[in-house]
C-alpha positions in Angstrom: 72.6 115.5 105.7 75.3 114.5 108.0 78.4 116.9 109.2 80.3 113.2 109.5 83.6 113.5 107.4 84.2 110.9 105.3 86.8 111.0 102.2 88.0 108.0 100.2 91.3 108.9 98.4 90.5 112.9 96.7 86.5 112.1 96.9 85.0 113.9 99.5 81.4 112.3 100.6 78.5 114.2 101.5 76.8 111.3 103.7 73.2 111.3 104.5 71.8 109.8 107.8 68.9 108.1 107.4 67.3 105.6 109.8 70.1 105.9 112.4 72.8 104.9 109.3 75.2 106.3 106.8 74.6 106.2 103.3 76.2 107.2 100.5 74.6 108.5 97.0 75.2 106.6 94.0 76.8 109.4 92.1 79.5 110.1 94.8 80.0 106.0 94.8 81.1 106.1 90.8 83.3 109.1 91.2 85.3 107.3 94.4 85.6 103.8 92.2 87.1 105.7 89.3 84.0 106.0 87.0 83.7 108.8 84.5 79.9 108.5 84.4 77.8 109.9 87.2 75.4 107.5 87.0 77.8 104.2 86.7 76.9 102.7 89.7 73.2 103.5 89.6 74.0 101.2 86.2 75.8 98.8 88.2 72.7 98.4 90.5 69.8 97.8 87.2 72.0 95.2 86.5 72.1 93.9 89.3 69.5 94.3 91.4 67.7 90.7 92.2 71.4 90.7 94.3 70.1 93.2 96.6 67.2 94.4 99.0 66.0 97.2 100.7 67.6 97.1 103.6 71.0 97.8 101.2 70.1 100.8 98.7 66.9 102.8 98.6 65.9 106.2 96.7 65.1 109.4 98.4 64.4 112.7 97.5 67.8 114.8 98.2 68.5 118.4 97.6 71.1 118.8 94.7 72.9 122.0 93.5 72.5 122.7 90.1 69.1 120.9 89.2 66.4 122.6 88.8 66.2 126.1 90.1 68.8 126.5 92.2 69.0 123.9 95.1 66.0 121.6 94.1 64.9 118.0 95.1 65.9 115.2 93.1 64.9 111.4 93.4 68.5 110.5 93.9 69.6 106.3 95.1 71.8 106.0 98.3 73.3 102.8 99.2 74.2 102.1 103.1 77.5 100.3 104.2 76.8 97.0 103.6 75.5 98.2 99.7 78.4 100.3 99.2 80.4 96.8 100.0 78.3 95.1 97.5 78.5 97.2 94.7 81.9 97.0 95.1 82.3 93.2 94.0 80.6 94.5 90.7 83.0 97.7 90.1 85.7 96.2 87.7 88.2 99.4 88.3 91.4 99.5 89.2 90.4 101.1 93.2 87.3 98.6 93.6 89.4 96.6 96.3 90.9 99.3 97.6 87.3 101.0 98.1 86.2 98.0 99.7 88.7 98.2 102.1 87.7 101.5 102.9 84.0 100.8 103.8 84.5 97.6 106.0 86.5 100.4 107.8 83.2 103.0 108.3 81.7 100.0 109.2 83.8 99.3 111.8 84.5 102.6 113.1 81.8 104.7 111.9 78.9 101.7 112.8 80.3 99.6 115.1 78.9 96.6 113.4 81.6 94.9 111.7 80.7 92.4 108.3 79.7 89.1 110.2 81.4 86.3 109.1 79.3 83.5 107.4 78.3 80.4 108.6 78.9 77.1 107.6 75.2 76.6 106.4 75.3 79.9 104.9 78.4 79.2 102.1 76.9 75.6 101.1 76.0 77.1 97.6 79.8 78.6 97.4 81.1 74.9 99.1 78.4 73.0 96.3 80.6 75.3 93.4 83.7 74.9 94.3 83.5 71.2 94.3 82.2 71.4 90.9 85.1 73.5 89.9 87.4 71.2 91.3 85.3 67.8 89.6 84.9 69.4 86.3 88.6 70.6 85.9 91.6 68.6 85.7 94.5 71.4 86.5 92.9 72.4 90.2 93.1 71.4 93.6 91.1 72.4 96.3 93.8 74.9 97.5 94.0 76.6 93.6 90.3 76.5 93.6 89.7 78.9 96.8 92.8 80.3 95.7 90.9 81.7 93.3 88.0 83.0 95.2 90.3 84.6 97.6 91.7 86.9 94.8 88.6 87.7 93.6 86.9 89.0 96.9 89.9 90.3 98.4 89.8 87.8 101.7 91.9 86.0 103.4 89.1 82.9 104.0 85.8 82.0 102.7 83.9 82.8 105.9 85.4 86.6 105.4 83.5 87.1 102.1 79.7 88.6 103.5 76.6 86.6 103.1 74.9 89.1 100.6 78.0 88.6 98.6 77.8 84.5 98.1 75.7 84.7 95.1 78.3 86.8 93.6 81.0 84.2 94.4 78.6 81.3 93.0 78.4 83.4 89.8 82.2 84.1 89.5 82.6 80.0 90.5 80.4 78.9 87.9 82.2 81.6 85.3 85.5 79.7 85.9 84.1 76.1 85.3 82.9 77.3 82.1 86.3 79.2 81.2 88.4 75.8 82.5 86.0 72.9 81.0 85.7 75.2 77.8 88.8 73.2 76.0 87.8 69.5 76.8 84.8 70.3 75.8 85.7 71.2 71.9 88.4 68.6 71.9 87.1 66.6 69.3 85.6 69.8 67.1 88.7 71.2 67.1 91.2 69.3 64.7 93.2 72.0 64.0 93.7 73.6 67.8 96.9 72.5 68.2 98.6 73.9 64.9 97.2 77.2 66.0 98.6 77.5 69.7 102.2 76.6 68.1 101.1 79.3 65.8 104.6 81.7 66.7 102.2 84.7 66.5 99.7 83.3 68.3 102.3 82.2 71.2 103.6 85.9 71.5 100.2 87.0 71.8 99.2 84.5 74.5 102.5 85.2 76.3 102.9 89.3 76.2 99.1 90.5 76.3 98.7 89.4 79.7 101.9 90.7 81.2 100.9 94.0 79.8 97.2 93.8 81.2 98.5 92.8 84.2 100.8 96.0 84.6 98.2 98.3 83.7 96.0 96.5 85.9 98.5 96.8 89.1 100.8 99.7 88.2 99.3 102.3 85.3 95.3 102.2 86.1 96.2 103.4 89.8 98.2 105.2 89.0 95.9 107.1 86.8 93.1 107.1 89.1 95.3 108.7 91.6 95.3 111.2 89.4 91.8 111.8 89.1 92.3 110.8 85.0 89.7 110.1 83.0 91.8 107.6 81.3 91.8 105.0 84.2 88.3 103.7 83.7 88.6 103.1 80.3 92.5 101.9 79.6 91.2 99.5 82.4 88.5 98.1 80.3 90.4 97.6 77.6 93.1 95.7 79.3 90.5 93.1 81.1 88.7 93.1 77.3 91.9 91.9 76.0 93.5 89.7 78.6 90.0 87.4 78.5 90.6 86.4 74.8 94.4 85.7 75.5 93.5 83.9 78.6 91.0 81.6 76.9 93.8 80.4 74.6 96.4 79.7 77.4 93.4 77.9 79.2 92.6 76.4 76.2 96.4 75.4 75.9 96.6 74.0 79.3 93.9 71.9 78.4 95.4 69.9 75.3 98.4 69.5 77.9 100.8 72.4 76.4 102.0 74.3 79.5 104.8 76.0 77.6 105.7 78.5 74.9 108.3 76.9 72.1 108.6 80.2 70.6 108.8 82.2 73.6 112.2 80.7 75.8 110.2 78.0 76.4 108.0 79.7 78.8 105.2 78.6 80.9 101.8 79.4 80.0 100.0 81.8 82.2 97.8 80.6 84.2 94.5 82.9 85.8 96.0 82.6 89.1 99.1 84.5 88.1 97.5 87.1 86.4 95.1 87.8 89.4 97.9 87.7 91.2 99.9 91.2 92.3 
């Protein structure tokens, strides 16, 4: 273990040093992103693991209070900086961006080794995405497009978002083409479509359930976690569980050209880029 201080918002870490780096156990990574399970990164990580390599996350045999006998040894999975980072583009709580903030920082100042910025070369599988996004959509520009990405990873260009990270960013790329194509492509199977998203109901629905997702996602779920509540995690979920059914119909609205709300003033219809916005 390592007598290096490190805290992220009320977490205190107990780091371990191991091969001349810091690393940080898996359980102390799901209490600092919010999770009420112990073991919600090390789910995160089965999930996802193809995504990364040894050099990231490894298992070791730490000395834990309270198993066992007394202090015993447990087979316990640390991730190093640059895994901490990449978990972090898999968290879907209300502090992962904040918490990814906060490790680029121990990289810098704890390492010394900032995050590299990628290469040309590198992104070409991003670059190859994107300009499917932008060819198999008719509301997006290039600008929207990387807009888009941007939000997502929390950067302020495409070179910023780390190389272990671009398959992530194809993945997410390739999730919007099939979330914008979705309504051309049922054009023709769905005669009714448009009697439904005049529907008044309907339009209230597509209209309020993303402005309150969008406040529990900037204003109540941080606040929450701030707290230390239980009730973050989950009211979380719920809201993103909720605003991707109500987005797929204003998507699917935008796509058989109605871009406002008769029933509600006339409103626009949300777009994703405003609700990722803050």
């Amino acid at each position: 273990m390592s007598s290096l201080a490190l805290s992220f918002n009320d977490v205190n870490f107990s780091p371990v040093q191991h091969n001349n780096q810091i690393w940080l156990t898996a359980s102390e990574l799901a209490k600092a992103l919010g999770y009420a399970k112990s073991d919600a990164v090390t789910q995160i990580y089965e999930r996802n693991k193809d995504e990364f390599n040894s050099d990231m996350t490894l298992t070791l045999k730490l000395s834990v209070k309270g198993f066992g006998n007394g202090n015993s040894l447990k087979e316990t999975r640390i991730f190093n900086p640059r895994g901490c980072h990449l978990i972090t583009f898999f968290a879907r709580t209300s502090v992962a961006k904040q918490f990814r903030k906060w490790v680029l920082d121990v990289l810098d100042k704890e390492i010394g080794a900032p995050v590299a910025k990628t290469h040309k070369s590198e992104r070409e599988p991003l670059t190859n995405a994107v300009n499917l996004l932008v060819a198999k959509t008719k509301h997006l520009n290039y600008s929207d497009a990387y807009k888009l990405v941007h939000q997502r990873f929390n950067v302020q260009h495409i070179d910023e978002i780390p190389y272990d990270a671009i398959p992530v960013a194809v993945e997410y790329v390739h999730h919007l083409i099939a979330m914008y194509s979705k309504a051309e492509k049922y054009k023709d199977t769905e005669p009714h479509i448009h009697t439904v998203l005049r529907d008044k109901n309907v339009q209230f629905l597509m209209w309020y359930v993303p402005i309150l997702a969008k406040f529990i996602k900037n204003e109540i779920s941080p606040a929450l976690t701030a707290i230390q509540s239980a009730y973050a995690g989950p009211l979380f979920s719920l809201a993103q569980e909720s605003v991707t059914h109500a987005n797929v119909l204003n998507r699917k609205a935008i796509g058989y050209g109605i871009t406002r709300l008769e029933h509600v003033d006339n409103q626009r219809v949300h777009t994703i880029e405003w609700y990722l916005s803050k």
